[in-house]
N, C-alpha and C positions, 0 to 999 in steps of 0.2 A: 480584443478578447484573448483571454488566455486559458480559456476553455470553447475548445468549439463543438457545437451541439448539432445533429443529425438525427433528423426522425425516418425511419425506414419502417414503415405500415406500425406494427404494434411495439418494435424497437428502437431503441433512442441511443445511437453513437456517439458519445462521450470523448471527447479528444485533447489531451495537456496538450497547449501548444504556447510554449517558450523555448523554444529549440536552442535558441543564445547560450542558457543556462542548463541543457539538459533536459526540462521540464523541472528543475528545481524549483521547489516553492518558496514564495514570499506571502504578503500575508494578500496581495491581490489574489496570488491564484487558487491561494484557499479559499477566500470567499466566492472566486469565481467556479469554483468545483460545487460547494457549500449551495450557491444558486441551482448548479444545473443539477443535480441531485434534488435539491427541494421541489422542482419545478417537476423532476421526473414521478419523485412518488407519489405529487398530488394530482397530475395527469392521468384522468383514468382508460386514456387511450395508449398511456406508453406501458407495458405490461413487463420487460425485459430491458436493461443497460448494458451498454459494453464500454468496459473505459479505456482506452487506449493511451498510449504517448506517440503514437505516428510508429512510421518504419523503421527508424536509427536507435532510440532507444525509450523505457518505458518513461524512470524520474528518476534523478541522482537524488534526490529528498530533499532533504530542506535546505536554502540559500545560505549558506553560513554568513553570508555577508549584512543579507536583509532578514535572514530568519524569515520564520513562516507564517506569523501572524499568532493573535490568540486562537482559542478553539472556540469554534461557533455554535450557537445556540443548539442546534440540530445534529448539526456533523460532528461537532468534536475535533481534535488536532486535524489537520488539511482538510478538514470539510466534511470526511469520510471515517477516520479509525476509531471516533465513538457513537459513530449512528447506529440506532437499529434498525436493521435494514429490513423496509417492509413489500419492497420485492428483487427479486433478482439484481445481482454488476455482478457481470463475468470480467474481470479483468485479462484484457491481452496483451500480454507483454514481449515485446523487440526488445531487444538489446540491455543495457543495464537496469536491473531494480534494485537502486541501495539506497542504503537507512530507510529515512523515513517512505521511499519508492516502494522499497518491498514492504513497509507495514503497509499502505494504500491496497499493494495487492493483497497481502491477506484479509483486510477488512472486504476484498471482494467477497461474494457468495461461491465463486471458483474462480480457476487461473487457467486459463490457456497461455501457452507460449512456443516461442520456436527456437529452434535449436542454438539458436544466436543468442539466447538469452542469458543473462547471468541474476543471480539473486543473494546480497550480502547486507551484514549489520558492521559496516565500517565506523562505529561510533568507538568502541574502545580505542579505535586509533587518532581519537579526539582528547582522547580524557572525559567525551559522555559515554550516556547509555541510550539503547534504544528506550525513550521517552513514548511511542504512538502505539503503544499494542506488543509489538514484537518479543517483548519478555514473557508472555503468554500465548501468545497467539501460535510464534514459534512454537513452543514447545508441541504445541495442541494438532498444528500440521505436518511434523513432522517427528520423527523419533525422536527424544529424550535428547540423546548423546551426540546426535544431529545438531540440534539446535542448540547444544550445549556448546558445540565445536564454532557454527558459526558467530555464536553472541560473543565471546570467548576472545575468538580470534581475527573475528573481521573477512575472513576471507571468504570468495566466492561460490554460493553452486551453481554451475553448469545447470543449465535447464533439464538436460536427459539425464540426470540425477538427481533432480528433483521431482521429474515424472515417475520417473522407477521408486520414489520413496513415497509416491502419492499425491506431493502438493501439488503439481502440475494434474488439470483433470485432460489435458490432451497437448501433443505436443506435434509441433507441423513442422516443415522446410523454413530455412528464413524468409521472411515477407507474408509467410500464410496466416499469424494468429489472429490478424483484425477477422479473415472469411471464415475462419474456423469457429470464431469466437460466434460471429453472427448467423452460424448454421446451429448454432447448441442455442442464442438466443431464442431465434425463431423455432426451434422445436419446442422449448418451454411455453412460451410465447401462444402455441397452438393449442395448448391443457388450459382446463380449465382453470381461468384467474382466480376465483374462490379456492379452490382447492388447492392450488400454487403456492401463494399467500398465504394458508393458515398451516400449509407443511412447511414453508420457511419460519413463520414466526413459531410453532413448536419448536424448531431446532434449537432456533436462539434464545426462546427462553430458557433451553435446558441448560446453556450458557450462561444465565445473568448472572449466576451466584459468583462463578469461578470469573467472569472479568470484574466483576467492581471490588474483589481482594489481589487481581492483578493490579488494575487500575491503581489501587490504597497502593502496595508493594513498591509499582515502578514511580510512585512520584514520590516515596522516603527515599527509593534510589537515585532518581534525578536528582534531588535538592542534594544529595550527600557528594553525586560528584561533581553539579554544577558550583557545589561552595567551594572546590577542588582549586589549589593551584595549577596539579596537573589540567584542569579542563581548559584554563585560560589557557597554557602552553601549550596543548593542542592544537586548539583552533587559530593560536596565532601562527603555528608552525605550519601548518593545514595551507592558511594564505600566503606565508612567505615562501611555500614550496621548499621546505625545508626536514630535515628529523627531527621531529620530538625529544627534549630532555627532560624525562621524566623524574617527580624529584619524590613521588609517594607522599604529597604533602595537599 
């Protein structure tokens, strides 16, 4: 399994485990996420998620090798970045969340992380683009010029600059954000389900409008740079371990 599942009373422990790859996804672990999410929100005894990638780090994103599969009925690209989520995933994040990793987290309902963590959109260093959310979502969690910088440029934020701008809803020691995550679980977890549930699905419906003109926006962008010679040179250069020569074509 490349998702491992944990039930702790009314919370359900969510865990990437391909450690080989990072937690990078193929299109196995997106159905396997795609399951334990579907299995969570028709459980009417699991009331709260936490998704983790273990202690080293959260998900380098998608497998360039195997790619990540289609988008699933439910979930949407990796299982998660177009469900409407109808209760609670805090995402806790160790160590790297890039590309499609950090869109996963932002599709969470929040982020806990630890000071070990980093958060990046290294796809212009492909010749893609963030494809799963992230050309909106970013913008949405973070300032404008923020998220302008990391889409931009690929490069990383620090987790305690990510708390400081907000995404982060709490930030711990390294090794703390699975118990951190599962103390903010189980206090949710303790309010009442009804009332839980119909204040997350207000939030996101105040959302539908502004993601499915994201959604329209980032797949004119994908196809315009996946027709890209640059995107082929990327991702071959990405595997040869080599620099890109970019040719703007």
């Amino acid at each position: 399994m490349t998702v491992r599942v944990e039930q702790r009373d009314a919370v359900r422990l969510l865990t990437l485990d391909r450690p080989a790859k990072r937690n990078a996804f193929d299109a196995t672990m997106s159905a396997a996420l795609d399951a334990a999410l579907n299995e969570f929100e028709d459980d009417d005894g699991a009331l709260v998620a936490v998704l983790t990638g273990g202690p080293d780090f959260f998900s380098a994103g998608t497998d360039i090798r195997a790619w990540a599969g289609e988008p699933t009925e439910r979930g949407g690209p990796y299982g998660i970045a177009g469900r409407r989520m109808r209760k609670p995933v805090i995402a806790a994040v160790e160590g790297v969340a890039a590309g499609g990793g950090f869109e996963v987290a932002l599709s969470a309902t929040m982020i806990v992380a630890s000071r070990s963590a980093t958060f990046s959109f290294p796809e212009v260093g492909l010749g893609l683009i963030a494809e799963c959310g992230g050309l909106f979502r970013g913008p949405r969690a973070l300032p404008l010029n923020v998220a302008r910088e990391l889409l931009l440029t690929g490069d990383p934020l620090p987790a305690t600059r990510a708390y400081e701008l907000g995404l982060v809803n709490r930030l711990t020691e390294s090794g703390g954000a699975v118990a951190e995550a599962l103390v903010m679980a189980e206090r949710i977890a303790s309010r009442a389900p009804i009332a839980v549930r119909e204040t997350l699905r207000a939030i996101e419906a105040a959302y539908d409008t502004g993601d499915e003109q994201g959604w329209a926006e980032t797949g004119v962008a994908r196809d315009r740079a996946r027709a890209s010679a640059d995107s082929v040179e990327g991702v071959a250069a990405f595997l040869e371990k080599r620099a890109a020569r970019w040719t703007g074509t």
